[in-house]
C-alpha positions, 0 to 999 in steps of 0.5 A, a space after each residue: 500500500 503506497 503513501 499516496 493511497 494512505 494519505 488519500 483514506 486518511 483525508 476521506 475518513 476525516 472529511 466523513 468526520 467532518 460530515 459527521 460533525 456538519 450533520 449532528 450540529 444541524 440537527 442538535 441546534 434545530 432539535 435544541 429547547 429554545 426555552 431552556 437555553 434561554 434559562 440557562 443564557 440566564 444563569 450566566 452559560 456562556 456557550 447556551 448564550 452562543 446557541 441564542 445568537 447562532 439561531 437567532 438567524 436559522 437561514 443562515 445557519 442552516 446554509 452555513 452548515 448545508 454548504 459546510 457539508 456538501 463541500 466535504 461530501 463532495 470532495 470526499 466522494 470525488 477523492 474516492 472515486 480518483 483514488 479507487 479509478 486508479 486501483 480499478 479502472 473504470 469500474 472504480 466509479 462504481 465502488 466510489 459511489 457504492 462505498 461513499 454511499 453506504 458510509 456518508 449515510 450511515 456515518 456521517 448522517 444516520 449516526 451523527 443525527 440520532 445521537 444529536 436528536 437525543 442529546 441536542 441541548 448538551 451536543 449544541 452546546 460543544 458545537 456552537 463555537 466551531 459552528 458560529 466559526 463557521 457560519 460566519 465565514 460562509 455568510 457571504 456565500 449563503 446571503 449570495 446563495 439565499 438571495 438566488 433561492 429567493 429569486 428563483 421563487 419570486 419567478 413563481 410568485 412565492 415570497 418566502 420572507 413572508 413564511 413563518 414558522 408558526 405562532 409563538 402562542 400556538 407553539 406553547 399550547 402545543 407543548 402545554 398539550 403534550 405534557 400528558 399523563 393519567 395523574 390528576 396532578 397532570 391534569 391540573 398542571 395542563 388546565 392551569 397553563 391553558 388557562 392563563 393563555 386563555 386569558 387573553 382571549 376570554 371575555 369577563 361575561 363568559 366566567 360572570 356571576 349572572 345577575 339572577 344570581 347575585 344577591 342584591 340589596 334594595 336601600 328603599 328598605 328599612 335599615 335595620 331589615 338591610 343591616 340584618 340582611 348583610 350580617 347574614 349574607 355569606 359575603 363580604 360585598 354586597 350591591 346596593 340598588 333603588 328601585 331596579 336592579 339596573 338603579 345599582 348605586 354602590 357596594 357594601 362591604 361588610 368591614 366597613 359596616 362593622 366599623 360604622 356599627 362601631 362607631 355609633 354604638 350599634 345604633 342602626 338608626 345612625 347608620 347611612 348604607 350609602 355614605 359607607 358603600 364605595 362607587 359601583 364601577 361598571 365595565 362592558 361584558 366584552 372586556 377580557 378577562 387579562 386585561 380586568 386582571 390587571 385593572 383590578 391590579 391597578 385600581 386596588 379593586 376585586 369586584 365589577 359590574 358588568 353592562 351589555 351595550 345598552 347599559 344594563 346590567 348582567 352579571 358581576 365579576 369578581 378578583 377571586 373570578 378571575 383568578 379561579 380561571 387559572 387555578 380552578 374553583 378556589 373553595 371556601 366554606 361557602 363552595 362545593 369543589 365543582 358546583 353543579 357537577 355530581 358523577 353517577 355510578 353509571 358513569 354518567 354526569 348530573 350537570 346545572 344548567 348554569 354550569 360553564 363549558 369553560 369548568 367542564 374542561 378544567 375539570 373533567 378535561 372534556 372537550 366541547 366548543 364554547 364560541 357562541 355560548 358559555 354554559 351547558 344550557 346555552 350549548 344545549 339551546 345553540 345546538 337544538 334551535 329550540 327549548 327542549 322538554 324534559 326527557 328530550 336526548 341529544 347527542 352532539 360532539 360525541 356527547 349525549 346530552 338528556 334534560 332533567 329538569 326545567 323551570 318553565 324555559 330555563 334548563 337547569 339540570 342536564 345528564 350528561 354521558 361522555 363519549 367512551 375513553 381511547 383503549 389506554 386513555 385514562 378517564 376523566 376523574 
């Protein structure tokens, strides 16, 4: 074996590394977690830093890599080819291409590849200073390269500076989805996060108290028979209207009545509910739900009155309202976990009326539309076109759906059979 044909499979074999090298960096830095090499950028890592700013521009990182590496490939199989021709003729074309074949693929891209794709954060973490080497003295190469690929598809009428990759927003719910598992726990955590993006996107009269339900308190009645009334109402604010429930004029909170009983004595003569109740603050029911949160935050507030767009009033929100959006129903002495919700035996579900598809999903992960209504009665009313009668069944979203009970038009009570659990999929608990 002559020099010349040493130093030849010496220079093959490191060009295969070096292929090796261009293929596991692009895939290590693409399968990389943008997330947690911003956290550790954070906490001071030099080299998760260099990952940032490497794929801070992706074309031009891929085409650094990409011409890196058909360079080598190409250089490495003509090498091959001359040296296996002067072995064995012409037919040495046929080795070249069969032997280069078999190692480029196997070493230099199957190999390097599935290491990289199982331990992409450490491996782009050893390749980012060669790689950005690299990607910076190929730039001007690739922006010539780049800007004749955008020609070519401009002759076609595609404008690739207007592709993107994807929502940042859509992208979070899609890992929020993949964090799956039979634990409760697991459930929790992925209703959590779902919620607080949810945010941004859920009305406040889609989690109000509606007004039939707010307990509310007339001032034209007698002090002493409103005095009494608070003491025993299981809240801590109470709304104060005159004539009408739209005349609302302020809110009453318990504290500040207590103070004032004080302070007379506990004569309730001497009391006026109006001087001591705060001004009502009202907000149209299209205002979402972040940006109450935050006006709740700046205001010092926790409770709002909800008006429709011709003024009148529809419901109440409150701090706690919202808050329990994110984290699930916040129970207290006067709550029940899920309210209006009682699993049977038979597997099927008594639901209120006025229960909220939003909870539904929370709790029991269950996946029905929400966009035109925002209760179980409201869908059942949505999908029928008409006020169903009790005994009635529906099925609607692989769902079943039976009326239990109505007060004259309103559904208050519906059962509910969920559609039955994918082999290996774990029921709703």
């Amino acid at each position: 074996m002559t020099t010349g044909l040493l130093i030849s499979i010496f220079v093959i074999l490191l060009l295969l590394i070096l292929s090796a090298f261009f293929s596991g960096s692009e895939t290590a830095l693409t399968a990389a977690s943008t997330a947690r090499m911003h956290a550790a950028e954070k906490d001071g890592d030099k080299k998760a830093a260099l990952v940032n700013k490497i794929l801070s521009n992706k074309e031009r990182m891929i085409g650094g890599l990409l011409l890196g590496n058909n360079v080598v490939n190409i250089t490495a199989s003509s090498l091959a080819a001359g040296t296996l021709i002067s072995l064995f003729g012409e037919s040495g074309v046929f080795y070249a291409s069969l032997g280069m074949t078999i190692l480029v693929v196997i070493f230099s891209e199957v190999l390097p590849k599935t290491y990289a794709l199982h331990h992409a954060d450490s491996m782009a973490r050893i390749v980012s200073p060669i790689v950005y080497v690299v990607v910076v003295v190929c730039a001007p190469i690739t922006a010539v390269v780049t800007k004749i690929v955008r020609m070519s598809f401009g002759v076609f009428g595609v404008d690739v500076s207007k592709v993107q990759a994807g929502s940042h927003l859509e992208m979070l719910r899609g890992v929020i989805d993949m964090h799956t598992g039979p634990e409760e726990e697991v459930q929790k955590q992925r209703a959590m996060l779902r919620s607080v993006l949810d945010l941004a996107e859920v009305s406040v009269d889609e989690v109000m108290i509606h007004r039939k339900n707010v307990v509310m308190l007339d001032l034209d009645d007698p002090t002493d028979v409103l005095v009494d009334e608070i003491m025993k109402c299981p809240y801590s604010r109470i709304p104060l209207y005159r004539e009408s429930a739209d005349n609302i004029v302020g809110v009453i909170h318990t504290k500040w009545l207590m103070r004032e009983l004080r302070a007379v004595n506990g004569d309730v003569s001497q009391i006026n509910l109006e001087q001591i109740a705060s001004d009502p603050w009202f907000i149209p029911d299209t205002t979402i739900l972040y940006g109450q949160l935050q006006a709740f935050r700046d205001r010092g507030e926790h409770f709002a009155f909800i008006v429709d767009e011709y003024g009148s009033f529809e419901g109440i929100v409150t701090l706690e309202d919202i808050l329990e959006e994110i984290v699930g129903e916040i129970s207290d002495e006067h709550d029940m976990r899920i309210t209006g919700v009682r699993k049977q035996t038979n597997g099927t579900y008594l639901v209120n009326g006025d229960v909220t598809i939003r909870d539904l999903h929370r709790e029991l992960d269950w996946e029905l539309p929400d966009e035109d209504y925002t209760t179980v009665a409201g869908l059942l009313l949505y999908e029928t076109r008409q006020i169903p009668a009790i005994g009635q069944m529906f099925k609607f979203h692989d769902f079943t759906f039976e009326v239990t009970r109505r007060h004259r038009n309103q559904i208050t009570q519906v059962r509910i059979t969920p559609p039955a659990p994918e082999s290996g999929e774990a029921s709703p608990q």
